[in-house]
N, C-alpha and C positions, 0 to 999 in steps of 0.2 A: 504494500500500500504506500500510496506517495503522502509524506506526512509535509510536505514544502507550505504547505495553507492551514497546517494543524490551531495555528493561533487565532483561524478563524471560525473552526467548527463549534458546536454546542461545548460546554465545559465536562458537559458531564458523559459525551465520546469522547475526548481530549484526554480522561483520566485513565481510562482503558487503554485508550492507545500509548498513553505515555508506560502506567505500568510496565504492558508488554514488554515494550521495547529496554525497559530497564530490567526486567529479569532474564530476556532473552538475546538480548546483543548488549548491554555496557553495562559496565561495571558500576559506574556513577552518575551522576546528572551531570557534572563536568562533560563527561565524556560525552553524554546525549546531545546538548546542546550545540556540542563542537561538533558532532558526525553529522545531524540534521543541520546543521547552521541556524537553530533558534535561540533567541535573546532568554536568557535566565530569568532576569529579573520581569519579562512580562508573563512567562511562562509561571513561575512562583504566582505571582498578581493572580493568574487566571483563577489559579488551582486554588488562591484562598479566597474565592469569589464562591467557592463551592466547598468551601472550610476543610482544605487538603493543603498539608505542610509535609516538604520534603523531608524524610527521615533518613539520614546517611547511613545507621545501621542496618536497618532491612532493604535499603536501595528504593524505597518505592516511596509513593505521595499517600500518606493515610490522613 
């Protein structure tokens, strides 16, 4: 799936697709950001629009 507009989709496919992609290709949100070329800190914004905070120990946005 092409994630290049992901910042534009609903927040709450946005949280699915992000998961995924953090337990199945990168190790970190670092790394995610950097491989899709998306902004962190709108990407954070989104996710706590829908009260989901990146947690570096489990890799994922709960």
């Amino acid at each position: 799936m092409e994630i290049s507009n992901l910042l534009n989709m609903d927040s709450k496919i946005v949280i699915g697709i992000i998961n995924e992609r953090l337990r199945l290709e990168c190790s970190s949100m670092d790394e995610l950001v950097s491989r899709y070329e998306l902004d962190a800190d709108e990407l954070t914004e989104k996710m706590a629009t829908i009260g989901y905070r990146y947690d570096p120990i489990t890799n994922q946005f709960r």
